[in-house]
C-alpha positions in Angstrom: 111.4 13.6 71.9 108.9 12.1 74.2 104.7 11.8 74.3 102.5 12.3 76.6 99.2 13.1 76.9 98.6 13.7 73.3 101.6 16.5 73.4 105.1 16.2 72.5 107.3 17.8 75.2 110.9 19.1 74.8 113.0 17.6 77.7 114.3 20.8 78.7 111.4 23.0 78.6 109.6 24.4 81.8 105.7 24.5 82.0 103.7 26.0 84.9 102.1 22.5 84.8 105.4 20.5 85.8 108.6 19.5 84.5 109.1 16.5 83.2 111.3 14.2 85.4 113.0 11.6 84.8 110.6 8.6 84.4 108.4 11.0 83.0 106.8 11.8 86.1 106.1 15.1 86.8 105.0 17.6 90.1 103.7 21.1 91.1 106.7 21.8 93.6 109.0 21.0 91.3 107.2 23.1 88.7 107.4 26.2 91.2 110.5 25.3 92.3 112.4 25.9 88.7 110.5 29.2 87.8 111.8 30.5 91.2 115.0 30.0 90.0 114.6 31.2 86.7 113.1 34.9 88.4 116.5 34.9 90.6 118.4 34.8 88.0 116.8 37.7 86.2 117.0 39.7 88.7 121.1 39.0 89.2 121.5 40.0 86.1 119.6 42.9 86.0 121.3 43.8 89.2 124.6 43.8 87.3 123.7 45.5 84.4 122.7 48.5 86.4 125.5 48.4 88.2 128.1 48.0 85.4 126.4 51.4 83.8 126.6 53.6 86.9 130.3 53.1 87.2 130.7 54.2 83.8 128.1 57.1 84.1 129.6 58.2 87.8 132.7 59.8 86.3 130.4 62.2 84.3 128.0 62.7 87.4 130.8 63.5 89.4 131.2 67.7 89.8 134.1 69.3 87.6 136.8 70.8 89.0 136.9 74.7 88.9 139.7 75.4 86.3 142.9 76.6 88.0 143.4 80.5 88.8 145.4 81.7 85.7 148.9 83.5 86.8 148.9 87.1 86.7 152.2 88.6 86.3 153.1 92.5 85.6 156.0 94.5 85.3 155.8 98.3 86.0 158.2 101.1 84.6 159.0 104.3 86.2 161.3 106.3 84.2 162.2 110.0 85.4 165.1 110.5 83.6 164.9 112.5 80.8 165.7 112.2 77.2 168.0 114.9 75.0 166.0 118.4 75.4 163.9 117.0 78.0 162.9 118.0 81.4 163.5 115.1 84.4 160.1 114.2 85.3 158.6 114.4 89.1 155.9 111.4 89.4 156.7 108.7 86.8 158.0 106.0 89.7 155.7 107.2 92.0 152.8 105.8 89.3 154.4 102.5 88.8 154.8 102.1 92.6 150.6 103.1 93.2 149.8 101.0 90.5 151.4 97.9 91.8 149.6 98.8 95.6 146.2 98.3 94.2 147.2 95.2 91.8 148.0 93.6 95.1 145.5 94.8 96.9 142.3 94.7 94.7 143.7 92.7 91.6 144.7 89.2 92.6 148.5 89.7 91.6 151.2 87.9 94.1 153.4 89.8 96.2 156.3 88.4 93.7 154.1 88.5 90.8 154.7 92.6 90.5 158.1 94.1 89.6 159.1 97.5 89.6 161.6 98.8 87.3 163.1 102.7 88.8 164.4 104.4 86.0 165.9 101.2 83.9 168.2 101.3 81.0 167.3 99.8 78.1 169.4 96.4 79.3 167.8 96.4 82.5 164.3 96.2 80.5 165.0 93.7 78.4 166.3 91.4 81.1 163.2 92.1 83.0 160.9 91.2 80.0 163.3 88.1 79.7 162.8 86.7 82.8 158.8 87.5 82.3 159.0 85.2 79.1 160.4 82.5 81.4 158.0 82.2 83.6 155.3 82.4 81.6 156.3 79.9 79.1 156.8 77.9 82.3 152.9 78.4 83.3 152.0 77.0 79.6 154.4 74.1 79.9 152.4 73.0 82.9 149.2 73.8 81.0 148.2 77.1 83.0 146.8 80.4 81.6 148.4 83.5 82.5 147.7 87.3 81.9 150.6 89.4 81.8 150.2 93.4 82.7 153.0 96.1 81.5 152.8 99.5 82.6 155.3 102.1 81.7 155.7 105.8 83.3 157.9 108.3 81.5 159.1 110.1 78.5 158.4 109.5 75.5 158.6 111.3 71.1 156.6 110.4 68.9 157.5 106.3 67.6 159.6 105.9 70.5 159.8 105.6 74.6 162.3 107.2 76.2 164.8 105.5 78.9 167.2 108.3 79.5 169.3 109.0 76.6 168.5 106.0 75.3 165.1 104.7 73.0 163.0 101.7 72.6 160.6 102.2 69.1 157.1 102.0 69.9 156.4 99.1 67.0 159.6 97.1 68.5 158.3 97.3 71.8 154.3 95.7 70.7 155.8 93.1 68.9 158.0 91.9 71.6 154.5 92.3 74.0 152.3 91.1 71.7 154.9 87.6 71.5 154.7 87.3 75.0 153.2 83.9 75.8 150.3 84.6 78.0 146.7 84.5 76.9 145.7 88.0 77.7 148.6 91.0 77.9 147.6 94.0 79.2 149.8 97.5 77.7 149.3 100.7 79.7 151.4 103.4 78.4 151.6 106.6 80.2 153.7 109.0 78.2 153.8 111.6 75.8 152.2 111.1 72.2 152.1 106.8 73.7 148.9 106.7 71.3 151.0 105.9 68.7 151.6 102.7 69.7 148.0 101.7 68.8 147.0 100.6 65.0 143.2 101.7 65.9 143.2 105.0 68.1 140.4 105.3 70.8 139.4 101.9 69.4 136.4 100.2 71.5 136.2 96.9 72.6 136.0 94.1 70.1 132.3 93.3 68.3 132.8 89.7 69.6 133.6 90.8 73.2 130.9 90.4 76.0 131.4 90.9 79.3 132.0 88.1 81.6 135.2 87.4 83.8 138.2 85.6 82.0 138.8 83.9 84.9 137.5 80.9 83.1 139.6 81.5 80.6 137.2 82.2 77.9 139.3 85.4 76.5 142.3 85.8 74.8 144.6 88.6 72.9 146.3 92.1 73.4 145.0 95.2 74.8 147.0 98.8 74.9 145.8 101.9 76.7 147.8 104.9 76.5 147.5 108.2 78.2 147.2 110.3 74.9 146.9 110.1 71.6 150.3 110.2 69.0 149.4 113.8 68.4 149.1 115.0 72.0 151.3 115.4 75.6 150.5 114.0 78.4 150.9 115.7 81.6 151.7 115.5 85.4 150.3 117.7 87.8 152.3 119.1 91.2 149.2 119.4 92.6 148.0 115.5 92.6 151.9 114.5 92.9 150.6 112.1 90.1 150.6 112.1 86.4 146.8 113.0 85.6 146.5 109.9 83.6 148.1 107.1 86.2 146.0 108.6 88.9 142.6 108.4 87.7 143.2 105.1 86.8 144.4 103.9 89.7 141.7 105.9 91.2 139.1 104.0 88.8 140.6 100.3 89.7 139.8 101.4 93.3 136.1 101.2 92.5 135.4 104.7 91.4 135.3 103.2 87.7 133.0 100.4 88.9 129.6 101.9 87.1 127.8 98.5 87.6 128.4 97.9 91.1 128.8 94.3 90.8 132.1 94.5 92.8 134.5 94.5 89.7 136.5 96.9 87.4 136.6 95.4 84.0 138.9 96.9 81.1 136.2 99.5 79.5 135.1 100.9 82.7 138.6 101.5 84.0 139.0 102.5 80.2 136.1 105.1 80.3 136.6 106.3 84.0 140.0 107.5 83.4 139.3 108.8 79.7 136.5 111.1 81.1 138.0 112.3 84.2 141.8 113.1 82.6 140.0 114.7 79.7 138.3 117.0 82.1 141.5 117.6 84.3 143.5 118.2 81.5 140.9 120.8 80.0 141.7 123.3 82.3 146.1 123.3 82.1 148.1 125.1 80.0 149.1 122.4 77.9 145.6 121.7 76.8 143.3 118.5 76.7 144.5 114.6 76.8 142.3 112.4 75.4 142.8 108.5 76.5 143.2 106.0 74.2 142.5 102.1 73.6 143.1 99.7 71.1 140.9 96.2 72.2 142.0 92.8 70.5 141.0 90.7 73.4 138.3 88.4 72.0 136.2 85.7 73.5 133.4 85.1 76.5 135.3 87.0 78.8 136.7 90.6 79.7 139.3 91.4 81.4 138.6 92.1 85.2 141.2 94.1 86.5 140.1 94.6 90.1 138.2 93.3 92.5 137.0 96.6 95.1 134.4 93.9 96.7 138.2 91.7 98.0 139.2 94.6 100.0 138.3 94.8 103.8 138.2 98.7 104.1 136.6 101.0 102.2 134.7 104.4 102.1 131.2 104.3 101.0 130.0 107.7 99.1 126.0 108.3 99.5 124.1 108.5 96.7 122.8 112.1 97.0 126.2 113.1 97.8 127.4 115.5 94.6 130.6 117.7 94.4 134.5 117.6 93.9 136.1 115.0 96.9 139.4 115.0 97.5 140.8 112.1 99.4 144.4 112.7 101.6 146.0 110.0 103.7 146.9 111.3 106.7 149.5 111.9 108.4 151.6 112.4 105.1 149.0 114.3 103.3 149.3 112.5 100.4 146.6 112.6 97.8 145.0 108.8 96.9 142.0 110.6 94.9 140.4 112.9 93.2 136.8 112.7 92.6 134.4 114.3 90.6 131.0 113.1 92.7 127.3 113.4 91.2 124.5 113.3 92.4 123.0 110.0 92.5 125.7 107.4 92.0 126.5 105.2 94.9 130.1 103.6 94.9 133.0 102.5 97.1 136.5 103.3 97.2 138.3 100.0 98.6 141.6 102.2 100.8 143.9 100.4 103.4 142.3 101.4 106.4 143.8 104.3 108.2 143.5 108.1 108.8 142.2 110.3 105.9 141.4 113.5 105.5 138.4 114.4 102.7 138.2 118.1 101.0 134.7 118.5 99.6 133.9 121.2 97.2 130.6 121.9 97.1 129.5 125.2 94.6 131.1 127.8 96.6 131.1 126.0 100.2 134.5 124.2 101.2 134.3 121.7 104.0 136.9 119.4 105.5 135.7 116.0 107.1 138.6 113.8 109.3 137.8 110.0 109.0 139.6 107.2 110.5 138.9 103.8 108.2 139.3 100.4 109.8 141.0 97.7 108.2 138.2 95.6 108.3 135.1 97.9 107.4 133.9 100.3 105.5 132.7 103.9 106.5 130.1 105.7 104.8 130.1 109.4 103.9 127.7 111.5 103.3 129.2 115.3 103.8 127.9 115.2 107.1 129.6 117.0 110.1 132.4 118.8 108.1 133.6 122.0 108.8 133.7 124.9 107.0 137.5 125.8 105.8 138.4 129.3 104.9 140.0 129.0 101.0 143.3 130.4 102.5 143.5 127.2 104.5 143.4 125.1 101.5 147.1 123.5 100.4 147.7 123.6 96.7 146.4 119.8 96.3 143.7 120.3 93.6 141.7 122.8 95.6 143.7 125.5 94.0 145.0 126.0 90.6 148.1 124.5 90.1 151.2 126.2 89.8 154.7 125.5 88.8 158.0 126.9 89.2 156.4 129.6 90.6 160.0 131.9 91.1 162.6 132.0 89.2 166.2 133.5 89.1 168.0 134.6 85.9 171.6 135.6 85.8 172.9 136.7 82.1 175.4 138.3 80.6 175.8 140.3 76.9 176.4 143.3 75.1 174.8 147.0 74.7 175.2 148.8 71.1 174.7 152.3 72.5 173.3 155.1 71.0 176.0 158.3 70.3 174.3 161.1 71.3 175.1 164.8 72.5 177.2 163.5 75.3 179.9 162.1 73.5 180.0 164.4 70.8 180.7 166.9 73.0 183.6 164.5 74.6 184.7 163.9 71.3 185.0 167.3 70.7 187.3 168.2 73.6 189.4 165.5 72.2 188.5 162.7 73.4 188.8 159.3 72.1 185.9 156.7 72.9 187.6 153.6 74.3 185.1 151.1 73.5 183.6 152.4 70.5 182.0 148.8 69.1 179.6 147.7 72.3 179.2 147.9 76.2 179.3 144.2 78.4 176.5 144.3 80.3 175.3 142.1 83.7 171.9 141.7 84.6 170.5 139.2 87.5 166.6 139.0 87.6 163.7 137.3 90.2 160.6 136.2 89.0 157.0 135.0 89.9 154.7 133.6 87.6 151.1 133.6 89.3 149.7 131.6 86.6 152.1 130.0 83.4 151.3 132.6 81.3 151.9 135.8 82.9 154.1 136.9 85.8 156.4 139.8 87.5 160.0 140.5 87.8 162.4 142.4 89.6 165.6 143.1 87.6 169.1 144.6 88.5 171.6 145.3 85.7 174.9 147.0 84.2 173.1 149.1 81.8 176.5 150.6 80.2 180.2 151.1 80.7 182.4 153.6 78.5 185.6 155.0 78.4 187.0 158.1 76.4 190.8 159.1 76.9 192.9 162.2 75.3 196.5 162.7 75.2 198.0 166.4 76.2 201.7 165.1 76.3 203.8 167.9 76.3 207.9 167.5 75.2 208.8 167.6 78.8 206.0 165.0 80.2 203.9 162.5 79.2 200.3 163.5 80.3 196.8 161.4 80.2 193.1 162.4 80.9 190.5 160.0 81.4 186.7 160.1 81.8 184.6 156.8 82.4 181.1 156.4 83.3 178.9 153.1 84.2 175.1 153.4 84.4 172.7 150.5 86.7 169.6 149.9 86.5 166.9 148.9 88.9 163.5 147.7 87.1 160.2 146.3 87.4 159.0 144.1 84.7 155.8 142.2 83.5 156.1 139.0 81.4 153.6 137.1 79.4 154.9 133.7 78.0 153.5 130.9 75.9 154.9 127.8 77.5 155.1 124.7 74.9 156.3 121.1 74.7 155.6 120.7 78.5 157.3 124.0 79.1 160.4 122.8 77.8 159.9 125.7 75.1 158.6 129.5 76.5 158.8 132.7 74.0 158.2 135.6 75.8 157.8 139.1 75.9 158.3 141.9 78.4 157.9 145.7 79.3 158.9 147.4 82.6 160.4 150.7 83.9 162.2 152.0 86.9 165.3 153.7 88.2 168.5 154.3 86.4 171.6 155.5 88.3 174.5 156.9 86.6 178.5 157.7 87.8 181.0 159.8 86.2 184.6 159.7 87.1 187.4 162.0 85.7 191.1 161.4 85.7 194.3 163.6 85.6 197.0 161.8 86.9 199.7 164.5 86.0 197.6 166.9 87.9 196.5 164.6 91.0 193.1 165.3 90.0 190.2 163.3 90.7 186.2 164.2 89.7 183.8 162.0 90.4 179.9 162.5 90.3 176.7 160.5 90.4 173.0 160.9 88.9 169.6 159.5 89.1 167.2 159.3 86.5 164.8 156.7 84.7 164.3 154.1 82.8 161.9 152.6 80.0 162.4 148.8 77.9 160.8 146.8 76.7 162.1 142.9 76.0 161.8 139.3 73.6 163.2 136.3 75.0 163.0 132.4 74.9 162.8 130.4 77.3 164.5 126.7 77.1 163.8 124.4 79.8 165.2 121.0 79.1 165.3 120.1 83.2 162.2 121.2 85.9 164.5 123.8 87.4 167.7 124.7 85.2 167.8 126.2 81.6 168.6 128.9 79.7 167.4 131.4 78.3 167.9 133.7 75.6 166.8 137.5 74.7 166.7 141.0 73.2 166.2 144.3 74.3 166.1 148.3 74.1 166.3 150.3 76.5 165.8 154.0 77.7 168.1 155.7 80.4 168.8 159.4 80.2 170.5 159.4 83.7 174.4 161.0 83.1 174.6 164.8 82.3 177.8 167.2 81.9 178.2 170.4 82.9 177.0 172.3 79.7 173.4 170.4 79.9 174.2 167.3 77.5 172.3 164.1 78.6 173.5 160.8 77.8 170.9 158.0 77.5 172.6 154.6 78.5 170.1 152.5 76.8 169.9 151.2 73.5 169.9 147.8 71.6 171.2 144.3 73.8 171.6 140.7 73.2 172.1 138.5 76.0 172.2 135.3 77.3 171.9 133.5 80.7 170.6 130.9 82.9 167.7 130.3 84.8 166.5 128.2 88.0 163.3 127.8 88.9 161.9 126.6 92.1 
């Protein structure tokens, strides 16, 4: 410690005076000289400080990555085959194959993310879902979502689908869905009484669900849509060449479901679009109304978007004050894409590969027919505008008229007549006659039909009303002598039939009533004598007729029915008139076309 100046000064400490040198001497410049030092080094490390924190804050700074596009798989079922006492069906493939058009179109799905199954066996299925486990479990090993849609067209009872002749239960079926290792599965069921795959029927969506896009994977679970409820029948219609169901879905996902406009079909419009529009449809058939049904377990920020209309390139615009019933036909083939019931202001889009169509608007009693051509790459709008008018006769049976199917029919049966005795053969009885067929009378019958709506229609009916035979001996002891006489009676007859058709038509009780000409033939026989008397007579004929109908194919079954009959045609020569009606049983077979 050294002195100076009346101070005691460290050796190492700076003053703005001077340092103290050695010597003790000390100086201004040398003063200045340290604290410029001293400020440089401050600053250095300052200078690293700062830059040791913004290399461990840049990694935060830096934008995230977008979270990979989740994989969306589906596997589509169309089954046309039909079960035990079921009818092959027309449209189920031709669902499955429209559906997978607009999930590759409109719904993000890779050309090798859709299979289609064409009427599969219950082996072919489970390989299918098999080989959709693999790849999904694949997806999660590499730490990738993936949403999974399975879509099934066909038959189906009541706890059970139908592949053929052989069924998968409905519960067996959701667990081995529900297991599926993807973090949203998507169930539509198109098929008869499907609803009863759901727990909760017409269920909403889930109280924690909001609506959002799972593309950023903030939902999870299992959703299953089915065409009708486990009480009810679903139906396809000849005139859409669709099941009513499948089509206004398909027709929704195309942007006709998109009440929001923002470009994208979520799960509860598509929902809603097709429950509405197949409820109406369904209203007006035979087999009555199908309501749709959803049971929602998909919980979290997100729903489900199915499609995206807004992706597609092409699409036809529908004005706002536009309002009627459009029907949509691509063109050449005439096929229908969509049906749409069009009110008054609501603007939407249908996104369509571009091509020719052909639109059939129904406007109160005014039918018009507009011809568009849609680019690939555009959209057209459409207003009504510029159609021409279109006689009603012009119009095909696609959904501007009401449907009808199997419209003829042919029946060929066979059976037996119990007869009434009458006059006639008492008198041949009397002359000694014995009746030859004395228990009942085969009869033929062939009939053509045409049902102008499924409950009532016409027929024309040609039949073997009755054949008989009474023989007498008049041997003598020298010869041996025989004398016949036979008759058979045909009838020509025009009939009306009302039937109730049920499960589908595969079930039709009926009844009839007609009337119309009845011809009748004599012929007597004496061998012995060469003698030979034939005659012929024309009278009418009145019946009336029950029957059932069973139907377990579109166009074969059988049928089954009772009869009576009245046919005073054949008279003898003293007056007696023999009526070749009576009571009949018969059965047949029926195609319809």
């Amino acid at each position: 410690m050294m002195h100076t100046a009346g101070r005691t000064i460290s050796p190492t400490k700076k003053t703005c005076q001077g340092v103290l040198l050695k010597g003790g001497v000390t100086t201004r410049a040398a003063c200045a000289l340290s604290h410029m030092d001293d400020g440089v080094n401050r600053e250095t490390n300052m200078t690293r400080t700062l830059t040791i924190a913004l290399l461990l804050l840049l990694p935060r700074l830096a934008p995230a990555e977008p979270p990979p596009e989740p994989l969306k798989l589906a596997l589509l079922v169309g089954s046309n085959r039909p079960g035990p006492g079921q009818q092959e069906l027309r449209y189920a493939f031709a669902d499955a194959l429209r559906l997978s058009e607009v999930l590759k179109e409109l719904g993000g799905f890779g050309a090798d993310a859709v299979r289609l199954l064409h009427n599969p066996d219950r082996g072919e299925l489970s390989e299918a879902l098999a080989e959709a486990t693999r790849r999904l479990s694949q997806e999660r090993a590499r730490g990738k979502a993936a949403v999974f849609l399975f879509f099934y067209s066909g038959h189906a009872r009541a706890g059970s689908l139908n592949l053929g002749p052989e069924e998968i239960p409905l519960d067996e079926l959701r667990r081995e869905l529900a297991g599926l290792p993807a973090e949203v599965t998507l169930v539509v069921l198109d098929a008869c009484q499907s609803g009863a795959v759901s727990r909760i029927k017409g269920a909403g969506p889930a109280q924690d669900f909001s609506y959002n896009s799972v593309q950023d994977l903030g939902a999870s679970g299992l959703a299953i849509m089915a065409s009708s409820t486990a009480s009810e029948l679903s139906q396809e219609s000849e005139a859409l060449g669709a099941s009513f169901f499948s089509h206004h879905l398909t027709v929704g996902l195309r942007g006709a479901a998109d009440v929001d406009r923002d470009g994208r079909v979520t799960l509860s419009e598509a929902y809603r679009y097709a429950y509405h529009r197949t409820l109406a449809r369904t209203a007006q058939t035979a087999v009555g109304r199908q309501h749709v049904t959803l049971e929602n377990d998909i919980k979290g920020r997100g729903e489900l978007v199915l499609t995206e209309p807004e992706r597609s390139g092409s699409a036809i615009r529908f004005a706002a004050d536009l309002s009627g019933d459009i029907l949509v036909e691509r063109q050449p083939a005439g096929v229908i894409v969509a049906e749409i019931a069009k009110a008054a202001g609501q603007a939407f889009s249908l996104a369509l590969p571009g091509g020719d169509y052909s639109l059939l608007l129904r406007r109160e009693m005014e039918l018009s027919r507009c011809e568009l051509r849609l680019p690939p790459d555009g959209a057209v709008d459409f207003d009504g505008a510029g159609c021409r008018t279109v006689p009603r006769d012009e119009v095909t049976a696609k959904g501007a008229a009401e449907e009808a199917k199997n419209v003829f029919g042919i029946e060929l049966g066979a059976g037996a007549l119990f007869g009434r005795s009458d006059g006639f053969n008492q008198r041949l009885r009397d002359f000694g006659f014995d009746e030859g067929l004395s228990l009942f009378s085969p009869t033929l019958q062939a009939s053509l039909t045409w049902n102008g709506n499924p409950h009532l229609g016409l027929g024309l009916r040609f039949f073997l009303l009755e054949q008989n035979i009474y023989q007498r001996d008049v041997s003598s002891a020298s010869d041996s002598r025989q004398q016949e006489f036979s008759w058979e009676s045909y009838g020509l007859m025009v009939f009306a039939r009302g039937q109730l058709p049920l499960f589908s038509g595969f079930l039709a009780p009926y009844l009839e009533a007609g009337g119309g000409l009845a011809l009748g033939f004599t012929h007597y026989r004496d061998e012995a004598q060469s003698v030979a008397d034939d005659e012929s007579f024309a009278g009418f004929q009145l019946a009336c007729a029950a029957g059932l109908l069973i139907m377990p194919w579109r166009h074969f079954g059988f049928y089954a029915q009772a009869s009576y009959s009245y046919a005073p045609a054949i008279e003898n020569r003293l007056g007696d008139r023999h009526d070749s009606g009576g009571f009949s049983l018969a059965l047949g077979i029926r195609g319809a076309l």
